[in-house]
C-alpha positions in Angstrom: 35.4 106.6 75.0 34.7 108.6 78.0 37.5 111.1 79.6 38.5 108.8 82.3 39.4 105.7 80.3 42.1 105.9 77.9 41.2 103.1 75.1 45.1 101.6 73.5 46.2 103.7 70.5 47.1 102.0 67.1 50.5 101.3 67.6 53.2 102.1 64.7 54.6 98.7 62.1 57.6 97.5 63.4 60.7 99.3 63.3 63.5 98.7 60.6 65.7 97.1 63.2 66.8 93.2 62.9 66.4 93.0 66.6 63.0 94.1 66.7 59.8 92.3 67.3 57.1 92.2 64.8 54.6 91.5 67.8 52.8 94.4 68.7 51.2 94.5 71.9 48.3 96.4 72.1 48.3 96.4 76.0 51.7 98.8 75.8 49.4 101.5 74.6 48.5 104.8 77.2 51.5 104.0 79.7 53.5 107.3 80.9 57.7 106.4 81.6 57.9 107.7 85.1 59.9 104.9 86.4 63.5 106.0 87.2 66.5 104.1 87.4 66.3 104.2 91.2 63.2 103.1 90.9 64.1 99.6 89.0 67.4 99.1 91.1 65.1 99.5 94.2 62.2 97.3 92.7 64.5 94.6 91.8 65.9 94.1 95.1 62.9 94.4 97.2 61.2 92.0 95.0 63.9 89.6 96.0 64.1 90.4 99.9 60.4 89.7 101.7 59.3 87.9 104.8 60.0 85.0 103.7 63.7 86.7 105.2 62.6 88.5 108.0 60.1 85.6 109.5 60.0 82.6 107.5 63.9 82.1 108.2 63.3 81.3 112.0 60.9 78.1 111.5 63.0 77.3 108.5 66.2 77.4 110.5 64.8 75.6 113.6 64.1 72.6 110.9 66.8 72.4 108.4 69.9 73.9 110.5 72.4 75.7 109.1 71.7 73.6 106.0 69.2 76.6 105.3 71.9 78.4 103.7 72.1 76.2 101.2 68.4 76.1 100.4 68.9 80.2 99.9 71.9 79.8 97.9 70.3 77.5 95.2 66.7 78.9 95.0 68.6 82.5 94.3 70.4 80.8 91.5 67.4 79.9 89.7 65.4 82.9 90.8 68.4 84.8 88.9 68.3 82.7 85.8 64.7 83.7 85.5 64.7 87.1 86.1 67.9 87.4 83.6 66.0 85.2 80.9 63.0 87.7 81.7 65.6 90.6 81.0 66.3 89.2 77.3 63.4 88.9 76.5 62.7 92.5 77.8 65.4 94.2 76.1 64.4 92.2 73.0 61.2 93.7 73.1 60.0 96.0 76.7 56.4 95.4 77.5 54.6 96.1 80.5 52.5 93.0 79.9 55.8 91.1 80.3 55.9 87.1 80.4 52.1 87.5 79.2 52.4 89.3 75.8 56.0 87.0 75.4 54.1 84.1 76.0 51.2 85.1 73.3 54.5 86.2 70.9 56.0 82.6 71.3 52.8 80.3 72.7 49.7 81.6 71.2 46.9 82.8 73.1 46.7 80.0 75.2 49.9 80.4 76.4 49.1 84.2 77.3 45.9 83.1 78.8 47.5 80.5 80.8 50.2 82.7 81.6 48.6 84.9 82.3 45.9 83.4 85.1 48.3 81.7 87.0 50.2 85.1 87.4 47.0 86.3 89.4 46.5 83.2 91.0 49.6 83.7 92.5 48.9 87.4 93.5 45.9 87.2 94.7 45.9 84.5 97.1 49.1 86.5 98.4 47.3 89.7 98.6 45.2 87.6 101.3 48.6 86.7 103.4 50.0 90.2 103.0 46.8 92.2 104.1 46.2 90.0 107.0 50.1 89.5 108.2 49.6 93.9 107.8 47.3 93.6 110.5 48.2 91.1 112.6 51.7 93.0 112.8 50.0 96.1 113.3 48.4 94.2 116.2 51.8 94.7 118.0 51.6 98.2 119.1 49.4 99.0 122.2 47.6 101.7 120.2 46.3 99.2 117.9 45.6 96.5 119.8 41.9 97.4 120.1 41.4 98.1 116.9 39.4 95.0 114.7 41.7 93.0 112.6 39.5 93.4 109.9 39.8 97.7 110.0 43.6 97.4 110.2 43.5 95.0 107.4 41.1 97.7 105.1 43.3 100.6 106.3 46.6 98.4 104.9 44.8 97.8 101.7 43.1 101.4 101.4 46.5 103.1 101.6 48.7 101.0 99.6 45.5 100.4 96.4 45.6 104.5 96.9 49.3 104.8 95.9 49.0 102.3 92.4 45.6 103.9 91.7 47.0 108.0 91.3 50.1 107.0 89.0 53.1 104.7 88.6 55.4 107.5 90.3 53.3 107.0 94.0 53.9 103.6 93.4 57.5 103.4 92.5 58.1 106.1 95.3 56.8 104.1 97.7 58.4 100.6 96.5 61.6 102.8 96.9 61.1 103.5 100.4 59.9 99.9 101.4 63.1 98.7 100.0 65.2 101.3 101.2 64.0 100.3 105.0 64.2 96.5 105.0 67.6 96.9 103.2 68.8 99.1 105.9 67.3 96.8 108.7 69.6 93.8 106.7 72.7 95.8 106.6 72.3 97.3 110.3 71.7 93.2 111.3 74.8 92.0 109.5 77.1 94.5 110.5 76.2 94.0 114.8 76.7 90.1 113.7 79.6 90.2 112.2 81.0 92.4 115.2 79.2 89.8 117.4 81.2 86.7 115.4 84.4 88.7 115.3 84.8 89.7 118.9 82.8 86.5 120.3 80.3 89.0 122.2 78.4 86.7 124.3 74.4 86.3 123.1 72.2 85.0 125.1 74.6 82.8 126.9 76.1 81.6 123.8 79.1 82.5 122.0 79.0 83.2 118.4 81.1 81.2 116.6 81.7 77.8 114.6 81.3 75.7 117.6 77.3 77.0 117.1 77.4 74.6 114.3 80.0 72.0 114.8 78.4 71.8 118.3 74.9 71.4 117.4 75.1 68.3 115.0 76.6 70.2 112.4 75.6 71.9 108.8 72.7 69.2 108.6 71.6 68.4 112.1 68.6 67.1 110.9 69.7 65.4 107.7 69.3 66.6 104.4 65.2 66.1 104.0 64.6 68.6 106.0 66.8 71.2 104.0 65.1 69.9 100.3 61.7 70.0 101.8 61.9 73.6 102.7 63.0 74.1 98.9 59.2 74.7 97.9 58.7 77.4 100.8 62.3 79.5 99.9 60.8 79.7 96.1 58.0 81.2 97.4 60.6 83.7 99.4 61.8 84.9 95.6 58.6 85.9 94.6 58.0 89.2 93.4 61.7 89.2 91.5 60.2 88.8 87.9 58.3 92.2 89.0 61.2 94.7 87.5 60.2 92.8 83.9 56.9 94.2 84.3 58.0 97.8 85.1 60.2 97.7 82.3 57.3 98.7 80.4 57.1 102.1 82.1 60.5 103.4 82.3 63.0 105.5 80.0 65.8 103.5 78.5 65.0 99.8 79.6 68.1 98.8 77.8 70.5 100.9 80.0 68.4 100.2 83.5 67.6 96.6 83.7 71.1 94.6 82.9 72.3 96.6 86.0 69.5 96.0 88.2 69.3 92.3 87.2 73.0 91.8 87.4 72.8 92.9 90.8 70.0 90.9 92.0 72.8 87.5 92.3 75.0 89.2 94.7 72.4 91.1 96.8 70.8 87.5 97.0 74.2 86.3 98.1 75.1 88.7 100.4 71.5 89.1 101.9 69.7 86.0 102.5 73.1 83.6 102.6 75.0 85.8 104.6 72.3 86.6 107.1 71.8 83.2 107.6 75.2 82.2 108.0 75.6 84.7 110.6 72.1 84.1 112.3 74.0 80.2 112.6 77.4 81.7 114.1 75.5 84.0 116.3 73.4 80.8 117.8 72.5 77.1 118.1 70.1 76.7 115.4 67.6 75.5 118.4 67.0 78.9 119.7 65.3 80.0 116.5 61.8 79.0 115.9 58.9 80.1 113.4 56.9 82.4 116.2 59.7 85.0 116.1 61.6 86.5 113.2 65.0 85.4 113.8 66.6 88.8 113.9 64.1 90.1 116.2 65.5 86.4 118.4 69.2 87.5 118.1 68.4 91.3 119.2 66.2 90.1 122.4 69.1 87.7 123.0 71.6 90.5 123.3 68.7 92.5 125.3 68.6 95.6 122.9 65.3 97.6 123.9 63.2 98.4 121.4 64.7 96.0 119.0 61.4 93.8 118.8 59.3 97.0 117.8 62.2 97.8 115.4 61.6 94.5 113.4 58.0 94.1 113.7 58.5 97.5 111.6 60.5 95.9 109.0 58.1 93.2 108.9 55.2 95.3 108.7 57.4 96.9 105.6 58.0 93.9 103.7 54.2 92.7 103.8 53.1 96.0 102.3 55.8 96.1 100.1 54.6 92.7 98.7 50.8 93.9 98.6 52.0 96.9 96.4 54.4 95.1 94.3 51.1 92.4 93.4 48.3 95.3 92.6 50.9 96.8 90.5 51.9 93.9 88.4 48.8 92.2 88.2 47.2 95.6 87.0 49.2 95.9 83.8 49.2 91.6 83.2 45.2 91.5 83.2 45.6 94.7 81.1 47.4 92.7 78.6 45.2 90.2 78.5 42.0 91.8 78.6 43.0 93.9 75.5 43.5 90.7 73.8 40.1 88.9 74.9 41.0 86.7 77.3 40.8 88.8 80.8 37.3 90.8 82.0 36.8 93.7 79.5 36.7 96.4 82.9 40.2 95.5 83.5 42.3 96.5 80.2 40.5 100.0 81.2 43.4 103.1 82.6 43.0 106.3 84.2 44.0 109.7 83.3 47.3 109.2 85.0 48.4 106.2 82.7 47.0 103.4 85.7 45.2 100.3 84.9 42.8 101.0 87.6 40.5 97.6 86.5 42.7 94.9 87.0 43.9 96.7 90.1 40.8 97.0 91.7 39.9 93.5 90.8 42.9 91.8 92.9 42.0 94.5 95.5 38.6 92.8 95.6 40.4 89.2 96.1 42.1 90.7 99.0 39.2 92.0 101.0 37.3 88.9 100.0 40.3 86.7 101.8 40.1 89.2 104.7 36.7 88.2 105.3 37.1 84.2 105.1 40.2 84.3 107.1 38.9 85.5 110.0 36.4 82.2 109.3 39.0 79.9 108.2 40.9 77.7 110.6 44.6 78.1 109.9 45.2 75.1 107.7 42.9 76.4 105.1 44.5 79.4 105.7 48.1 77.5 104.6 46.3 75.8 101.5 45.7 79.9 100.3 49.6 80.1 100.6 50.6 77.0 99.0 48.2 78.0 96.1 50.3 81.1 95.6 53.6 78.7 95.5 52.2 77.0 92.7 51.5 80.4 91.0 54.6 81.1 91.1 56.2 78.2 89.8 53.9 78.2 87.1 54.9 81.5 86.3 58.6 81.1 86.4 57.9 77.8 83.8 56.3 80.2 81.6 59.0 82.7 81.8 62.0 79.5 80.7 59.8 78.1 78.2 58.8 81.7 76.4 62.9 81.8 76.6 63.5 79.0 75.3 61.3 79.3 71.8 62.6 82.7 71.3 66.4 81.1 71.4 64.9 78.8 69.1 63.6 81.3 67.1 66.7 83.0 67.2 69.0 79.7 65.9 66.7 79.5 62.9 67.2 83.5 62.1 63.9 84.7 62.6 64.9 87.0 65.2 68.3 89.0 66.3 68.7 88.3 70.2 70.5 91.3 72.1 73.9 91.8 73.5 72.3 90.9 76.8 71.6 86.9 77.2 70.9 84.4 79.2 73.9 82.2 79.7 74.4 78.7 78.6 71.3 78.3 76.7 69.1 76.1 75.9 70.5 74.1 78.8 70.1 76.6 81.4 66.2 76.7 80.9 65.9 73.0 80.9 67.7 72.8 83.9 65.8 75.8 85.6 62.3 73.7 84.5 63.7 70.6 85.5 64.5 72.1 89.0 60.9 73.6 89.1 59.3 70.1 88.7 61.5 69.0 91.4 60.1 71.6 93.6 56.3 70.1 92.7 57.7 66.3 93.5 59.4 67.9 97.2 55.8 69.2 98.0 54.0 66.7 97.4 57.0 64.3 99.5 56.2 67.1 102.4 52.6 65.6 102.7 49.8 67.9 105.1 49.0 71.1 103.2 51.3 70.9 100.7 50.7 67.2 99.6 46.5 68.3 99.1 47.6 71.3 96.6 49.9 69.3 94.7 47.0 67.6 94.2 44.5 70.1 93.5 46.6 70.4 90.3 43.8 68.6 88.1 41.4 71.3 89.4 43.4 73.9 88.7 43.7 72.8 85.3 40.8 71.8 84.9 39.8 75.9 85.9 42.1 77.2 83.3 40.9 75.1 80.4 37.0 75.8 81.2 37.9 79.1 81.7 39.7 79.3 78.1 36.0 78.1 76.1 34.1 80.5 77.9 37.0 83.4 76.5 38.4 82.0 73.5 35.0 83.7 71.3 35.9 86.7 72.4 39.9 86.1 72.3 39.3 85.1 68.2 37.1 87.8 67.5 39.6 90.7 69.4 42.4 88.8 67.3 40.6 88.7 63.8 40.3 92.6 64.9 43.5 93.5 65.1 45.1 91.6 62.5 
């Protein structure tokens, strides 16, 4: 072992409480707790506010109508229910290999491995949208409107691979402050609107109000299609929330920090992405939005407030590297996980002297310059298949996360395990439900036809990937296991 890698430590037998696990993780070895509560409380909410907000809300409002609301308002339901059946399971047992090293607790191996890979597949067909969306925002200013995509897109991915690489502290301060900003561009937003609603301010040449909506064919103008069709792209909008069970891993007193910063995560959603697009309905016809322009950055050149534009292109900007930083760091300590238990590239279970799992970071880093490259080759659909990819990630992801909770209640009813003072509600029925509600999302994508329809049905390759994948690893995933036991 040289001086720059930090190999995992034996970890202690398990401790005398009923509660405890008797899984020991080897991947929670060498981590440093320099995650505050700040930290977690800021993490947890910018994980759940991105552009799908800020600029996916226009082209989704200009389809579905008002009705949108109600997309936001049930996708944060069951975003909550599987962030708060992620906290369980943390305060059961913290891990920084999260949903992974609970899914080889209560699945196997193959569940971890499975796990696992669709985690990254997620992440790093994001890390293409967020690098390139960094640059083509950038792209706004005059001074860098010379400037190659493909430098702006390097510089984007240089600074924020630079923060997760030194330590977890650069990267939770810098989390902190991406949150910090688009939360204060939210709250700025709803407090003008609701003056705008209140004292029926002219906009544009409308006037906030109901009659925007009664006027304009109502809550569904389009029907109710529209609004369930856009269910698959608002999941992808709650990506990133399951990120605060990752960091659990790397903070003092999980048990203290993460009921509060899950338990805030419903209203924040409520407040947030319902009540900004409530108010960006009273504010105007749902026909003046439109997915070009963020729909704040529409309201704010309606009212003719200078600068505004520049303002939100900021915010935007924000919440792409925000999502960039949020991926390198959780997909770091996931392939950690698994590569310490076989099933992941033996370079990326490999840390730094400052506690970083530099390998699996710089591996999704590599995705992202990689889908720098071919987009600038790729005509735009292929470009939309990349994001749709990272939608199945994601619910793949959150199905792992409800069916890890549902053994360990299992597990629990047959007194194998104690589970702690903080639960999911309702269960077992809530995680049917939430699975049920995921494979809904699957049949409403493939009902959308174009883009979505072909990776809906690229599901036998993806498959097909993991399980070829699993026989080239599963020699090495025995031999690591008949190690450690």
């Amino acid at each position: 072992m040289t001086d720059r890698v930090i190999a995992a430590e034996p970890l202690s037998a398990a401790p005398a409480d009923p509660a405890a696990s008797p899984h020991v993780d080897a991947g929670d070895a060498g981590y440093r707790k320099d995650l505050k509560s700040r930290h977690i409380n800021m993490i947890a909410i910018g994980g759940a506010i991105g552009t799908g907000l800020f600029l996916g809300a226009g082209g989704r409002m200009a389809s579905a109508g008002p009705s949108l609301f109600i997309a936001y308002a049930v996708c944060g339901v069951f975003a909550f229910l599987v962030v708060r059946a992620l906290g369980e399971l943390v305060l059961y047992r913290p891990s920084s290999g999260a949903f992974v090293s609970y899914a080889r607790e209560f699945m196997g191996e193959k569940g971890a491995y499975t796990a696992g890979w669709l985690y990254f597949l997620n992440w790093s067909t994001t890390a293409v949208a967020d690098i390139t969306a960094a640059a083509t925002y950038a792209h706004f200013w005059s001074m860098f409107s010379d400037v190659p995509q493909w430098i702006l897109a390097l510089i984007a991915l240089a600074v924020v691979l630079a923060a997760n690489l030194i330590s977890v502290k650069y990267f939770g301060e810098m989390e902190f402050w991406f949150a910090i900003i688009k939360v204060a561009a939210l709250v700025a937003f709803m407090l003008v609107g609701i003056f705008l609603v209140v004292t029926s301010h002219d906009v544009g040449g409308s006037t906030p109000g109901l009659a925007n909506i009664a006027d304009h064919g109502g809550i569904f103008p389009n029907g109710m299609m529209p609004m369930l069709l856009l269910i698959q792209g608002v999941v992808f909008a709650y990506a990133s929330v399951e990120l605060c069970g990752v960091a659990a891993g790397e903070t003092e007193n999980p048990e203290k920090i993460m009921p509060k910063a899950i338990n805030s995560i419903m209203w924040r959603v409520g407040l947030f992405y319902v009540g900004s697009v409530i108010l960006l309905a009273l504010i105007l016809p749902y026909t003046a939005y439109s997915a070009d322009q963020s729909p704040f950055v529409t309201v704010f050149d309606k009212l003719g407030v200078p600068g505004a534009a520049g303002v939100m292109n900021l915010v935007v900007l924000t919440a792409a590297l925000s999502s960039l930083n949020s991926g390198l760091y959780s997909t770091g300590r996931i392939l950690r996980s698994m590569s310490l238990a076989g099933s992941a590239p033996k370079f990326t279970g490999v840390m730094n002297k400052g506690g970083v799992p530099y390998g699996g970071i710089l591996l999704t880093a590599g995705f992202g310059v990689v889908g720098v490259v071919l987009n600038a080759r790729m005509p735009e659909d292929a470009f939309e298949l990349v994001l749709n990819f990272a939608s199945i990630g994601i619910i793949g992801t959150w199905a792992m996360i409800m069916i890890c909770s549902l053994l360990f209640v299992r597990r629990s009813e047959q007194g194998r395990l104690v589970r702690p003072s903080y639960r999911l509600p309702w269960a077992p029925y809530t995680q049917i439900v939430t699975l049920l509600f995921l494979g809904s999302v699957l049949v409403l994508m493939w009902m959308d036809g174009g883009i979505s329809r072909t990776t809906v049905n690229c599901l036998p390759l993806i498959a097909a990937a993991l399980v070829g994948g699993w026989f080239l690893v599963r020699g090495r995933v025995r031999q690591t296991a008949g190690t450690r036991d």
